[in-house]
C-alpha positions in Angstrom: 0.0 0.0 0.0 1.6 3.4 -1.4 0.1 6.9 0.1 -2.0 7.4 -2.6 -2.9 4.5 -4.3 -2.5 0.7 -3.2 -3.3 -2.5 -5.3 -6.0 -5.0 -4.3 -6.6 -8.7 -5.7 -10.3 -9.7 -5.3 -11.0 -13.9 -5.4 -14.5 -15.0 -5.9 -14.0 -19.0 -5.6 -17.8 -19.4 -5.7 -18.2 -17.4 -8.8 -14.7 -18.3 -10.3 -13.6 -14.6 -10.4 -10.5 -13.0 -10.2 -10.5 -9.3 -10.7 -7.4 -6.8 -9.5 -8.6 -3.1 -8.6 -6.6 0.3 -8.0 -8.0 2.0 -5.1 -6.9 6.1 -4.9 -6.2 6.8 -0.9 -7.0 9.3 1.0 -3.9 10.6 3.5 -2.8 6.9 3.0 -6.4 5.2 4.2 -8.9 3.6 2.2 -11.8 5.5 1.2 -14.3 3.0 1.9 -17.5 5.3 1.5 -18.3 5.5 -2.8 -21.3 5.1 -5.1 -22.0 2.6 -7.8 -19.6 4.5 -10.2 -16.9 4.2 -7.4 -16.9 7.8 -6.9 -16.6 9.5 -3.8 -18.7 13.0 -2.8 -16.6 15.1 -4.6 -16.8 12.8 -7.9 -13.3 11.7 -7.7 -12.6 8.5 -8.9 -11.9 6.1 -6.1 -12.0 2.4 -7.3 -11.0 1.2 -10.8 -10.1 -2.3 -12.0 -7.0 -2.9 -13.8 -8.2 -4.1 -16.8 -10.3 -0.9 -17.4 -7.7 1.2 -16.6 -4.8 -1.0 -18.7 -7.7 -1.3 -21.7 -8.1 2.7 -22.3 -4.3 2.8 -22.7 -3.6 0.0 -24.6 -5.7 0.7 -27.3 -6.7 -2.9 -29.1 -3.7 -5.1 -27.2 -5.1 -8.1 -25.8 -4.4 -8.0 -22.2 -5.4 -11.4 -20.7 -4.4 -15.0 -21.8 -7.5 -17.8 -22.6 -7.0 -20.4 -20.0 -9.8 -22.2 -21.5 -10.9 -25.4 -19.9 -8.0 -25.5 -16.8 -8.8 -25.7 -13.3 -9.6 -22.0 -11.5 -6.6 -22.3 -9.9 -4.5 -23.0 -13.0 -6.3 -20.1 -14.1 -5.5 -17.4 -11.5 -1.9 -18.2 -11.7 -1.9 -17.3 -15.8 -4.0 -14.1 -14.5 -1.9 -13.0 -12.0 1.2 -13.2 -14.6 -1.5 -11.1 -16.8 -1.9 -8.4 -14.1 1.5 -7.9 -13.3 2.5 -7.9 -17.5 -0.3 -4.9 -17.2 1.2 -3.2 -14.3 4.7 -3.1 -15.4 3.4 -2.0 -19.1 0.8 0.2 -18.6 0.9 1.2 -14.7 4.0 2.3 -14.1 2.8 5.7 -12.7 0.9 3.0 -10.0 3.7 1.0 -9.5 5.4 5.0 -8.5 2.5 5.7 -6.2 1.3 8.6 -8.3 -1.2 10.8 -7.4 -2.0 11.0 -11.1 -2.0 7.0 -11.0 -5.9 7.1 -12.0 -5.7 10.7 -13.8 -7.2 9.3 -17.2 -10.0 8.0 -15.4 -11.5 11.1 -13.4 
């Protein structure tokens, strides 16, 4: 966790999901009060998933691997490696703890 922005990994076993999201801090804390949109009172952007945030700056690029058929947990190992190819491409102002981190998304 950075002072402004920190990286969380969300597993859903029961639904098979595996998302990672960048959450912008406040003074270093979470900002845990947002609406639907994931913006906070003063309409900044607060919550944003990865992929969203990778997919507006890499244009057409495929981002993720197609597992297919393997087991879910065979399958978050090839999206983890998929996560951290986006971070280290296309996050690296994240990666710096950047205020700006989530700039094109405001």
């Amino acid at each position: 966790m950075g002072r402004n922005l920190t990286i969380e990994f969300i597993l859903d076993q029961r639904e098979e999901d595996f998302d990672c999201e960048i959450l912008r801090l406040r003074d270093g804390q979470r900002r845990d009060e947002y609406d639907w949109n994931f913006q906070d009172a003063e309409g900044m952007q607060v919550r944003e998933s990865l992929f969203t945030l990778a997919s507006s700056r890499a244009g057409s690029q495929q981002l993720f691997h197609k597992p297919g058929g393997l087991p879910f947990k065979q399958k978050v190992s090839i999206w983890l490696g998929d996560y951290e190819h986006m971070l280290r491409v296309y996050g690296q102002d994240i990666l710096k703890d950047s205020p700006d981190g989530m700039a094109d998304r405001v």
